[in-house]
mmCIF file of the N, C-alpha and C atoms, coordinates in Angstrom:
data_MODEL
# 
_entry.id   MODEL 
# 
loop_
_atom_site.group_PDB 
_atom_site.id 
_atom_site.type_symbol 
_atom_site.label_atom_id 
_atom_site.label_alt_id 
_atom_site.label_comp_id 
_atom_site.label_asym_id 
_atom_site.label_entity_id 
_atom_site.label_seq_id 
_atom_site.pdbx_PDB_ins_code 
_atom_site.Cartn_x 
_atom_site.Cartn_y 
_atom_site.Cartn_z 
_atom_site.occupancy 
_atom_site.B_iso_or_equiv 
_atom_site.pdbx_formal_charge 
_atom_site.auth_seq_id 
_atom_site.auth_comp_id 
_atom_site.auth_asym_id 
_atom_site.auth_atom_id 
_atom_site.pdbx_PDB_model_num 
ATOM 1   N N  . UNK A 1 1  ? 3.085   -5.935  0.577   1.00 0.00 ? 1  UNK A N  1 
ATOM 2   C CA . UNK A 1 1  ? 4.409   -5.804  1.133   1.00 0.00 ? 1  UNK A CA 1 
ATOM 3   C C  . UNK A 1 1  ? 4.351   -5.853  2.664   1.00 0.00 ? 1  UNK A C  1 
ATOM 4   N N  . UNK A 1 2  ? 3.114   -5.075  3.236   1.00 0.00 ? 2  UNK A N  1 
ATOM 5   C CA . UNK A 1 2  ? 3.277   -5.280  4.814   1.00 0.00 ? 2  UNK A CA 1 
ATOM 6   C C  . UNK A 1 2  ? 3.002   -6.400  5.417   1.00 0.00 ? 2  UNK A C  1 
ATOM 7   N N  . UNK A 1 3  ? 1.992   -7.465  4.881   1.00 0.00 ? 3  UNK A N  1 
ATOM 8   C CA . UNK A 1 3  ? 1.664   -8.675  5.187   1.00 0.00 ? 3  UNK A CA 1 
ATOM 9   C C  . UNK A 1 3  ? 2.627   -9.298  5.282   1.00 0.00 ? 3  UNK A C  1 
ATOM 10  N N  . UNK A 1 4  ? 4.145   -9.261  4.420   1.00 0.00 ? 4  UNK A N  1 
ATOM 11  C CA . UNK A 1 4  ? 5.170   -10.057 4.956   1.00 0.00 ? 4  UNK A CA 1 
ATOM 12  C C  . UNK A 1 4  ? 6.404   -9.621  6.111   1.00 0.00 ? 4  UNK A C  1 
ATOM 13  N N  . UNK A 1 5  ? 6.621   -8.356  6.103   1.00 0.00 ? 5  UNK A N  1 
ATOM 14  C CA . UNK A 1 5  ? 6.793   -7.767  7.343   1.00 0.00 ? 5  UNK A CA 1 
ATOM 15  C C  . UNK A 1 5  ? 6.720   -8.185  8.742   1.00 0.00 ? 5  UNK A C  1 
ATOM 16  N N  . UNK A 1 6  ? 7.423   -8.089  9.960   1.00 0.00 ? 6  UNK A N  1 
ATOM 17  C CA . UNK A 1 6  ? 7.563   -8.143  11.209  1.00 0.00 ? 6  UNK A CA 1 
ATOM 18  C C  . UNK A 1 6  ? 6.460   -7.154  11.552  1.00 0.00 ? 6  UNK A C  1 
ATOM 19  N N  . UNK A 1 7  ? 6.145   -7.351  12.524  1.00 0.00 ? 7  UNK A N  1 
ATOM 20  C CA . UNK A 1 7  ? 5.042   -6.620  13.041  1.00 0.00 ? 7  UNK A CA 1 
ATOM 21  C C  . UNK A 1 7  ? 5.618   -5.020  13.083  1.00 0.00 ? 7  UNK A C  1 
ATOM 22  N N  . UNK A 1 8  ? 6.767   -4.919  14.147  1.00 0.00 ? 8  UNK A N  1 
ATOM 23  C CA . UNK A 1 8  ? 7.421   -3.710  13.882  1.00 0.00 ? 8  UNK A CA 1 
ATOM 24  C C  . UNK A 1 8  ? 7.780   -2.526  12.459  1.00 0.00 ? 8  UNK A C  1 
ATOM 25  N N  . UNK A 1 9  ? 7.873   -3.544  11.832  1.00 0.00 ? 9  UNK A N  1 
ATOM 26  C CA . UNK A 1 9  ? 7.965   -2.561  10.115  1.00 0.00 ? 9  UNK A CA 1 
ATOM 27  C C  . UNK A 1 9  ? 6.988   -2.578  9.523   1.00 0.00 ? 9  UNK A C  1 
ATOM 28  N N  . UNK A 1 10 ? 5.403   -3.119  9.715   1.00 0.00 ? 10 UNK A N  1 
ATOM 29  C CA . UNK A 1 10 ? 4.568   -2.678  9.222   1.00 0.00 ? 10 UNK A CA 1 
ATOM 30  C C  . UNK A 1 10 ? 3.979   -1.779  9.415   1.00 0.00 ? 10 UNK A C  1 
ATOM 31  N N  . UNK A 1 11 ? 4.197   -0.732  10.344  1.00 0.00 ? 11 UNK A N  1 
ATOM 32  C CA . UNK A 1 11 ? 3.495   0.479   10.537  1.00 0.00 ? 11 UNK A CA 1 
ATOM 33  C C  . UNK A 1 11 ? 3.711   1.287   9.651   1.00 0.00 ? 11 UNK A C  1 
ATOM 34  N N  . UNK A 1 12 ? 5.140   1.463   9.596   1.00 0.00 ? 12 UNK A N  1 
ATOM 35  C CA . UNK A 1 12 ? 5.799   2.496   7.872   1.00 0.00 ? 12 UNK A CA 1 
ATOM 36  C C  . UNK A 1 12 ? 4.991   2.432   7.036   1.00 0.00 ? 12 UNK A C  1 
ATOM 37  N N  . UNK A 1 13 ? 5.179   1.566   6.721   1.00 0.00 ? 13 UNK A N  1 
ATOM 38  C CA . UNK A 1 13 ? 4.720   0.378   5.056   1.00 0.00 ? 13 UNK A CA 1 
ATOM 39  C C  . UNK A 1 13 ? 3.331   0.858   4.944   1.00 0.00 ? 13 UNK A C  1 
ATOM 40  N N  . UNK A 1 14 ? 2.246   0.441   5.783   1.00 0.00 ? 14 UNK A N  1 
ATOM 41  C CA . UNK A 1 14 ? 1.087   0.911   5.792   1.00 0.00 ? 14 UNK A CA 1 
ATOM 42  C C  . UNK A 1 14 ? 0.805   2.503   5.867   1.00 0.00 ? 14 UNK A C  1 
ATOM 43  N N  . UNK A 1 15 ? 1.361   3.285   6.620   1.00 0.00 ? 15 UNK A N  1 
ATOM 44  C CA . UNK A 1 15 ? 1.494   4.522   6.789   1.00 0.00 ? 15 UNK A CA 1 
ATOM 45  C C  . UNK A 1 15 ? 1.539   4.686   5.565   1.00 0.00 ? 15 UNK A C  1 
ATOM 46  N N  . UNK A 1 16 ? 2.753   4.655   5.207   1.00 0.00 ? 16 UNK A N  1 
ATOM 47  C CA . UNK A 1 16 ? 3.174   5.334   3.212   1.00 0.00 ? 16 UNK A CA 1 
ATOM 48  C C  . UNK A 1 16 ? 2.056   4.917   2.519   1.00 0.00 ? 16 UNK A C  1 
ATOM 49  N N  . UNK A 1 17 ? 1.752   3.859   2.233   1.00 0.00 ? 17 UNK A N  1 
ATOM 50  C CA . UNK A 1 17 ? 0.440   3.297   1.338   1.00 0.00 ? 17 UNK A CA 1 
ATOM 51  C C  . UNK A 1 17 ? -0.685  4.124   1.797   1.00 0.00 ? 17 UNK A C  1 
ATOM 52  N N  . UNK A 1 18 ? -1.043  4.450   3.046   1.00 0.00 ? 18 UNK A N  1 
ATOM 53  C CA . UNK A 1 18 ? -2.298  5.669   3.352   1.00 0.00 ? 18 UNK A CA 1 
ATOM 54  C C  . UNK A 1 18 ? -1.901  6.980   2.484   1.00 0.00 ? 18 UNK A C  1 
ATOM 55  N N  . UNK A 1 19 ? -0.696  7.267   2.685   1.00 0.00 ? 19 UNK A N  1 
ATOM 56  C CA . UNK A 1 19 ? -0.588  8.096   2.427   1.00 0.00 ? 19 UNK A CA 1 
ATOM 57  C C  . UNK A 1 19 ? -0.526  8.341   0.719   1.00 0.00 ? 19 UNK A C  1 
ATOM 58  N N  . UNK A 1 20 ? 0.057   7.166   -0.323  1.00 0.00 ? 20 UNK A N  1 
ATOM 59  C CA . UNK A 1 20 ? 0.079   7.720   -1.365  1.00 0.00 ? 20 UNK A CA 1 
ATOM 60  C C  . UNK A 1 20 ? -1.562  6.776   -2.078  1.00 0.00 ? 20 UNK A C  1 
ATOM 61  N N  . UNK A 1 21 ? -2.279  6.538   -1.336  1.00 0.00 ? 21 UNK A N  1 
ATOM 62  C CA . UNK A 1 21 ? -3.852  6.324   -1.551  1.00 0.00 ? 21 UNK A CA 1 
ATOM 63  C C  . UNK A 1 21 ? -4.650  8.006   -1.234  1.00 0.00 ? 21 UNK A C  1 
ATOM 64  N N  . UNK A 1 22 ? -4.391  8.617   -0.181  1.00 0.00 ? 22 UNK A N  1 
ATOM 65  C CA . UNK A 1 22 ? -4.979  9.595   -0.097  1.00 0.00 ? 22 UNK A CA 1 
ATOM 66  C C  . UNK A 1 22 ? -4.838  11.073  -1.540  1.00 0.00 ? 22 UNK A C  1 
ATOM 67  N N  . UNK A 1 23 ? -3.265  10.614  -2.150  1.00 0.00 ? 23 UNK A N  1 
ATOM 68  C CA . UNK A 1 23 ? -2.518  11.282  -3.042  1.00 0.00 ? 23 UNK A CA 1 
ATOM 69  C C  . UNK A 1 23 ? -3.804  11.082  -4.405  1.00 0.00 ? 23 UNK A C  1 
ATOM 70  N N  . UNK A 1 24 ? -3.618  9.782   -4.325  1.00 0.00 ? 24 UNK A N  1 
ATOM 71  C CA . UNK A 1 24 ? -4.539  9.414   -5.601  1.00 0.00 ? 24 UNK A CA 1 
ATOM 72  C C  . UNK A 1 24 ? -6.035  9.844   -5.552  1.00 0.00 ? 24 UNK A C  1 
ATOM 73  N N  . UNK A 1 25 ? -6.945  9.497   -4.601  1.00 0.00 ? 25 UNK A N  1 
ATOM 74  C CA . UNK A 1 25 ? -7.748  10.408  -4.175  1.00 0.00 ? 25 UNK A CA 1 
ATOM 75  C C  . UNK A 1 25 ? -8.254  11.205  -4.594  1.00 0.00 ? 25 UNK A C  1 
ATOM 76  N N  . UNK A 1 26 ? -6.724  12.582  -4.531  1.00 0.00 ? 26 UNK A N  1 
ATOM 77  C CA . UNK A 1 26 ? -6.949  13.700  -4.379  1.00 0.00 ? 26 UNK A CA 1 
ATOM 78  C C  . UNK A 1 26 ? -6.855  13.785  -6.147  1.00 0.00 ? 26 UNK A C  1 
ATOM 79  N N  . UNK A 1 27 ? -5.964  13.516  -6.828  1.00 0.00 ? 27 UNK A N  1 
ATOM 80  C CA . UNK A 1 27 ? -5.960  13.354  -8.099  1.00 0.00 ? 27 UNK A CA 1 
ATOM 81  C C  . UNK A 1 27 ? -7.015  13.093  -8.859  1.00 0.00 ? 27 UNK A C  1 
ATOM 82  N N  . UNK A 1 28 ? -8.101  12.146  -8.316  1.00 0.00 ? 28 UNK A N  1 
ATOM 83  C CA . UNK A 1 28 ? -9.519  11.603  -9.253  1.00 0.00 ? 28 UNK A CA 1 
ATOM 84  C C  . UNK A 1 28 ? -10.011 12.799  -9.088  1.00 0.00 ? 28 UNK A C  1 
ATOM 85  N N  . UNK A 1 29 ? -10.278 13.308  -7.619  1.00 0.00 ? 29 UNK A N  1 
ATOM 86  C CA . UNK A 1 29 ? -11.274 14.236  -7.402  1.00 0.00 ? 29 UNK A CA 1 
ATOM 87  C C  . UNK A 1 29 ? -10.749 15.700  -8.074  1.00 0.00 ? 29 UNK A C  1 
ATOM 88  N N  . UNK A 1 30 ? -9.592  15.882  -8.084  1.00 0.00 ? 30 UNK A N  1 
ATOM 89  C CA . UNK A 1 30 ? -9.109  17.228  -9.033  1.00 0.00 ? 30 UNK A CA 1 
ATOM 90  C C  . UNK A 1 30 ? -9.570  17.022  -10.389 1.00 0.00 ? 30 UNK A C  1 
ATOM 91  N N  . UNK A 1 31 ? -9.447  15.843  -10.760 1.00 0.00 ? 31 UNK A N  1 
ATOM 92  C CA . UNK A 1 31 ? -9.652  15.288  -12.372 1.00 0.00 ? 31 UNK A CA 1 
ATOM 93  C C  . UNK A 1 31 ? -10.973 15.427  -12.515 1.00 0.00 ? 31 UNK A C  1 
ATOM 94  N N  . UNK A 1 32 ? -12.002 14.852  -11.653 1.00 0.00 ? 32 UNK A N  1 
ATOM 95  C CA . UNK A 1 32 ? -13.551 14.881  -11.990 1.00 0.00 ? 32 UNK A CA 1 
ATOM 96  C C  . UNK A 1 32 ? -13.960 16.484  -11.819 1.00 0.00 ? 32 UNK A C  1 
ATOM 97  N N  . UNK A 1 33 ? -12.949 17.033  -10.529 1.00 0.00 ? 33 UNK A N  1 
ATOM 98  C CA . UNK A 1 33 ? -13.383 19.096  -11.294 1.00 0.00 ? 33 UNK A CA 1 
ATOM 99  C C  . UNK A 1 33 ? -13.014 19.606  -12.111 1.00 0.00 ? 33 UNK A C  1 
ATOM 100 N N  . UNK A 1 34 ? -11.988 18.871  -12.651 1.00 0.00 ? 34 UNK A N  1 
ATOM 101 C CA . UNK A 1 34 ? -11.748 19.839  -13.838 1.00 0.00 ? 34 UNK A CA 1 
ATOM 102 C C  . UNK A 1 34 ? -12.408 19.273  -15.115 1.00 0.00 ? 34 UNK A C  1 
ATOM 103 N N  . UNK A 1 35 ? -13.305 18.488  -14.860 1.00 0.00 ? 35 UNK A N  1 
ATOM 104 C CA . UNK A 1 35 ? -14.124 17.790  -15.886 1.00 0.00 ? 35 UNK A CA 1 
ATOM 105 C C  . UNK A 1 35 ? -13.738 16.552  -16.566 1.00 0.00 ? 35 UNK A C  1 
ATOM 106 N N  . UNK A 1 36 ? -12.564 16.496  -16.479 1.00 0.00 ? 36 UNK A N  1 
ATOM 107 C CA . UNK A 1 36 ? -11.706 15.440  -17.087 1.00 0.00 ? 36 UNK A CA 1 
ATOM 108 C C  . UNK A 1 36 ? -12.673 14.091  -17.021 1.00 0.00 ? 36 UNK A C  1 
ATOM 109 N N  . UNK A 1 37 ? -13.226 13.465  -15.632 1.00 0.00 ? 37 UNK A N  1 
ATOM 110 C CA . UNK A 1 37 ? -13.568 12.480  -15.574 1.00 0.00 ? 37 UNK A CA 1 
ATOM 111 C C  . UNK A 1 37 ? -15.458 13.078  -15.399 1.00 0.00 ? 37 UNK A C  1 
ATOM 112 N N  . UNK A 1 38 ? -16.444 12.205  -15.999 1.00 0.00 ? 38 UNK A N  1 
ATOM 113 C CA . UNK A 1 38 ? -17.799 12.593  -15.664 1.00 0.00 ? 38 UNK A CA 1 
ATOM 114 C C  . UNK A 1 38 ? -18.261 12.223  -14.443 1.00 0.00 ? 38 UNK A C  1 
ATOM 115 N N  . UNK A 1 39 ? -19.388 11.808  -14.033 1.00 0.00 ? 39 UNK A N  1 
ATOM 116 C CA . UNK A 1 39 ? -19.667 11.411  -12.512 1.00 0.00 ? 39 UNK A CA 1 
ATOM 117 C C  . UNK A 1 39 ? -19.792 10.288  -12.553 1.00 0.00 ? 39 UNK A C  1 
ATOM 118 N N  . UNK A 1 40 ? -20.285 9.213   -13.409 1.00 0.00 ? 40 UNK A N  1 
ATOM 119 C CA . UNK A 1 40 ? -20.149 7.966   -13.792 1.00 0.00 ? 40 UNK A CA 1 
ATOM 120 C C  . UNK A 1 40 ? -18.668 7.431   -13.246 1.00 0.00 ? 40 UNK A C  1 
ATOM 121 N N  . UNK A 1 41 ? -17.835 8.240   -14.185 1.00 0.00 ? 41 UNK A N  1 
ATOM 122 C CA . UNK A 1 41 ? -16.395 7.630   -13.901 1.00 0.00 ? 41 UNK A CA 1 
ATOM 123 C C  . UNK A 1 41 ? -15.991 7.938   -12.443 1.00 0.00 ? 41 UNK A C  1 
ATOM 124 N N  . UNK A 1 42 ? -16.070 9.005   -12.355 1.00 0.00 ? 42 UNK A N  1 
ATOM 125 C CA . UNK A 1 42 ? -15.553 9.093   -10.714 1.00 0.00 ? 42 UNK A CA 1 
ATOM 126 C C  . UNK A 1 42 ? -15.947 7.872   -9.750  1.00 0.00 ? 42 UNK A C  1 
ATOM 127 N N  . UNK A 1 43 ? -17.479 8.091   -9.870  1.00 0.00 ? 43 UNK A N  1 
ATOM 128 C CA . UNK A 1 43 ? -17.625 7.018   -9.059  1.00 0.00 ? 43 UNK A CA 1 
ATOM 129 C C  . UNK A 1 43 ? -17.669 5.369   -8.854  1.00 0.00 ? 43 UNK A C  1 
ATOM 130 N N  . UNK A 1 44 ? -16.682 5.222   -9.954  1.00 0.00 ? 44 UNK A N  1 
ATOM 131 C CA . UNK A 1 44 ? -16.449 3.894   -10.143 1.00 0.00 ? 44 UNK A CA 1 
ATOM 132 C C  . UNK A 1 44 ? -15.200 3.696   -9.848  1.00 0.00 ? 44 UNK A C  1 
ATOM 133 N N  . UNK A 1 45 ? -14.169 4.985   -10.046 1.00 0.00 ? 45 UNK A N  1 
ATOM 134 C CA . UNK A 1 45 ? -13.039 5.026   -9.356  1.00 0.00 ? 45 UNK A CA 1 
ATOM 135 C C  . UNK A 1 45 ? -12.932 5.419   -7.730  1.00 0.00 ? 45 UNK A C  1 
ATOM 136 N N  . UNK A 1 46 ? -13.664 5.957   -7.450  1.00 0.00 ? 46 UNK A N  1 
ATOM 137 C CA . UNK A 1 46 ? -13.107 6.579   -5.992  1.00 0.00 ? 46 UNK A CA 1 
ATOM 138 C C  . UNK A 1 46 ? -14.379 6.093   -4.793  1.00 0.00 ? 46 UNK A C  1 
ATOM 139 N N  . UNK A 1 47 ? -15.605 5.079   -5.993  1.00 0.00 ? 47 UNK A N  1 
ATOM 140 C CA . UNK A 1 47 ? -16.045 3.924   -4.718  1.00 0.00 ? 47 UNK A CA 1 
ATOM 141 C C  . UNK A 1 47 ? -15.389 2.560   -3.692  1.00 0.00 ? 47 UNK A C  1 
ATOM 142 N N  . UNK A 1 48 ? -14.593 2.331   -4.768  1.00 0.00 ? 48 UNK A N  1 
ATOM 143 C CA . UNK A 1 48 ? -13.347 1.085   -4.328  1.00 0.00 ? 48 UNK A CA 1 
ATOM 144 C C  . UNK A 1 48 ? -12.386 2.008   -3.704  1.00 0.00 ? 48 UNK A C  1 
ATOM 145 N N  . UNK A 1 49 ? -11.956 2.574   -4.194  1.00 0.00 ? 49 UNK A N  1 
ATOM 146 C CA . UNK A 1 49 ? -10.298 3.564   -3.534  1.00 0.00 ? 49 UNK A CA 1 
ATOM 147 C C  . UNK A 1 49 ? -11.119 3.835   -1.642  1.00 0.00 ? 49 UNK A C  1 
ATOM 148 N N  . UNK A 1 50 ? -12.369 4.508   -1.249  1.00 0.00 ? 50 UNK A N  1 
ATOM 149 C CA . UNK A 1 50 ? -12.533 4.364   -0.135  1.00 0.00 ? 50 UNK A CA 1 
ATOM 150 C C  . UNK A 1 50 ? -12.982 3.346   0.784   1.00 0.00 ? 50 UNK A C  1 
ATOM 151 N N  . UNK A 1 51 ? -12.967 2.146   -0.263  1.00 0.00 ? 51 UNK A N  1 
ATOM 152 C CA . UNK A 1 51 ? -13.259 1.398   0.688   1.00 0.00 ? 51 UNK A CA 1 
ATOM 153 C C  . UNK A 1 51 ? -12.121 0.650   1.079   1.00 0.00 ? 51 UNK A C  1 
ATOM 154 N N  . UNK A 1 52 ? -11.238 0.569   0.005   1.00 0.00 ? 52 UNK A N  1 
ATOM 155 C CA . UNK A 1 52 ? -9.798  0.637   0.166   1.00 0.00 ? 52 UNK A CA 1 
ATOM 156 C C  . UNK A 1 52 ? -8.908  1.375   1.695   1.00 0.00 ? 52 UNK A C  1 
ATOM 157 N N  . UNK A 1 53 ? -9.285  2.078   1.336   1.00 0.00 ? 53 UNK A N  1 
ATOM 158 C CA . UNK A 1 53 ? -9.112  3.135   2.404   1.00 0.00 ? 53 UNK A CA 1 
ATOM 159 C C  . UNK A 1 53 ? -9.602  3.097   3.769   1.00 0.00 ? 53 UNK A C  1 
ATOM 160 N N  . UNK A 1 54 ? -10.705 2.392   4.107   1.00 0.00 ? 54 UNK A N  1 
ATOM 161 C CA . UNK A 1 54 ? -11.397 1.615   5.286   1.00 0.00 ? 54 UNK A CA 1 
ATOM 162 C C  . UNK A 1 54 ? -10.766 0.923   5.794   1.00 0.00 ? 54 UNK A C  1 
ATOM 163 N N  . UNK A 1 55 ? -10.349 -0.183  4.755   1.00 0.00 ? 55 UNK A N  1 
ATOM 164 C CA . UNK A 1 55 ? -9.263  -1.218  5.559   1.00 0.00 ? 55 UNK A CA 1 
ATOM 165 C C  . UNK A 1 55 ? -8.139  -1.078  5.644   1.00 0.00 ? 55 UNK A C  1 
ATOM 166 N N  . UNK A 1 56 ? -7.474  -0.320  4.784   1.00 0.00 ? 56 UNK A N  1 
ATOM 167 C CA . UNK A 1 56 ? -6.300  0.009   5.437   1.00 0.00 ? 56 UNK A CA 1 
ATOM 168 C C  . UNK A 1 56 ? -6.198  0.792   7.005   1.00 0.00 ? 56 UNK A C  1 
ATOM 169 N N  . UNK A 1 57 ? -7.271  1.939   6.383   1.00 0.00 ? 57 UNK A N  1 
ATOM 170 C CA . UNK A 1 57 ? -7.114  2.441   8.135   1.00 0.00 ? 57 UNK A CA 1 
ATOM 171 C C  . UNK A 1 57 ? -7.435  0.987   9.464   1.00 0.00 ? 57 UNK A C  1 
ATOM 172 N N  . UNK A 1 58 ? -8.226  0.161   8.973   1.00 0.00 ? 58 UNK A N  1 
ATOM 173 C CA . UNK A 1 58 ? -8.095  -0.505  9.922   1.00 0.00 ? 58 UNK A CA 1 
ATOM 174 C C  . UNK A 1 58 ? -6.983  -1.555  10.389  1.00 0.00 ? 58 UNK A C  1 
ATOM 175 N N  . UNK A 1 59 ? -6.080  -1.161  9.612   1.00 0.00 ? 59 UNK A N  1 
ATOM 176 C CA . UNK A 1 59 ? -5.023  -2.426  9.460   1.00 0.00 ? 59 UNK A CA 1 
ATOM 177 C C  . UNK A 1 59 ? -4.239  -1.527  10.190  1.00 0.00 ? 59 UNK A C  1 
ATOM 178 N N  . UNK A 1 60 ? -3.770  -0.540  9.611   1.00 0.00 ? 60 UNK A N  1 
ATOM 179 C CA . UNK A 1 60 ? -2.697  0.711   10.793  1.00 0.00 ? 60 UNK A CA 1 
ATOM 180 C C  . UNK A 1 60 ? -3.189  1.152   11.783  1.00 0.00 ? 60 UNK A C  1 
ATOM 181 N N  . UNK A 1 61 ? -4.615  1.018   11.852  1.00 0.00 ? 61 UNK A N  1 
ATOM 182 C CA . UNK A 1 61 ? -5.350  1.322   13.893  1.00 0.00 ? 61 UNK A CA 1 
ATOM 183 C C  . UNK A 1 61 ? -4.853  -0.229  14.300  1.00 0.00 ? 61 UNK A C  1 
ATOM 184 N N  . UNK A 1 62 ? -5.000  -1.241  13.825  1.00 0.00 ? 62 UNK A N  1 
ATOM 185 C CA . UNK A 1 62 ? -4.455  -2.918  14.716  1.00 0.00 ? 62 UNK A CA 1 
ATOM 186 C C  . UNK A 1 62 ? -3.407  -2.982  14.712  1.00 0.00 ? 62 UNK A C  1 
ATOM 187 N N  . UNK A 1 63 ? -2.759  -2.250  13.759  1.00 0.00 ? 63 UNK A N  1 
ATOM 188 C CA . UNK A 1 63 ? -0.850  -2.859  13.888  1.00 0.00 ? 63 UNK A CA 1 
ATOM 189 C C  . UNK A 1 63 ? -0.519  -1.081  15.045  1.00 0.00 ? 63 UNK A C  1 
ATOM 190 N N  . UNK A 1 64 ? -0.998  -0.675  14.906  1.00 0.00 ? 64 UNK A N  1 
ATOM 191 C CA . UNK A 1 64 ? -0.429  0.470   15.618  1.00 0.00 ? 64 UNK A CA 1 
ATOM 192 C C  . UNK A 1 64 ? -0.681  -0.111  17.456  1.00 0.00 ? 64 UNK A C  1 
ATOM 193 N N  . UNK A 1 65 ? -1.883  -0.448  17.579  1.00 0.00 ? 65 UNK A N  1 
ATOM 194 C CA . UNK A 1 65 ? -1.878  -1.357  19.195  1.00 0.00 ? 65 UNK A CA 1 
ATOM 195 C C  . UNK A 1 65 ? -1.668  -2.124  19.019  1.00 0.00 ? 65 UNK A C  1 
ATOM 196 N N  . UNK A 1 66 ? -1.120  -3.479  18.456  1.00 0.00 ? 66 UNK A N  1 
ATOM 197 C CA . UNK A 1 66 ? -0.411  -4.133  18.587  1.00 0.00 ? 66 UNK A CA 1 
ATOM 198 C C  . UNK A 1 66 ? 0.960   -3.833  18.808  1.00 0.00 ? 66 UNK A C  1 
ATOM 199 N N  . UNK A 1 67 ? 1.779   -2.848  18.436  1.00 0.00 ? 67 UNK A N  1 
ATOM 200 C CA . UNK A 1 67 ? 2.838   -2.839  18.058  1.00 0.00 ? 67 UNK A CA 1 
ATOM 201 C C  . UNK A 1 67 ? 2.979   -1.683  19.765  1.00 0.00 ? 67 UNK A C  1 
ATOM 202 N N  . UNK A 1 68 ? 2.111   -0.829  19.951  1.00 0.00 ? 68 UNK A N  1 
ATOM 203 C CA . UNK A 1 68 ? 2.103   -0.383  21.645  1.00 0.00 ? 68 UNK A CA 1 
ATOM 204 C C  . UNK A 1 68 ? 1.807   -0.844  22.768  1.00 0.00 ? 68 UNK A C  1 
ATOM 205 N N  . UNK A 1 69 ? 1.061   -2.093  22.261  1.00 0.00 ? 69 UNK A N  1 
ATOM 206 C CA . UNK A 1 69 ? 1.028   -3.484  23.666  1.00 0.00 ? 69 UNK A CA 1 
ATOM 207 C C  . UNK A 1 69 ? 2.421   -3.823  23.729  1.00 0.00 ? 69 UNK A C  1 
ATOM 208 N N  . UNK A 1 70 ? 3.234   -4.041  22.779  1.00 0.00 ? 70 UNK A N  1 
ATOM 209 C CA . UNK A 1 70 ? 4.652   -4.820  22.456  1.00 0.00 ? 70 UNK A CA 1 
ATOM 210 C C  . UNK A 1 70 ? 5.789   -4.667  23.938  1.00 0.00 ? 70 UNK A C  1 
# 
């Protein structure tokens, strides 16, 4: 959704998506303490989700100076 966005409205867009990635996150890792998921599973879920999470942060650190050079 932010890739088609004006430079200006992708900061939101990305923001919210950090934010309901960090949500989920928090959900695997509650799930793998309460046993729900084993360590196998966790870490097949929440190896991609941070790397996920890498690039997004790097996409809202570039649109954020881009958008304060403006």
């Amino acid at each position: 959704m932010a890739g088609s966005l004006g430079r200006a409205h992708k900061l939101p867009v990305l923001q919210k998506a950090s934010g309901k990635l960090d949500l989920l996150k928090f959900f695997i890792q509650l799930a793998w303490e309460l046993k729900i998921f084993d360590n196998k599973k966790y870490i097949l879920l929440s190896e991609p989700l941070n790397d996920i999470g890498r690039i997004l942060g790097g996409w809202i650190k570039n649109t954020d100076k881009e958008t304060s050079t403006s």
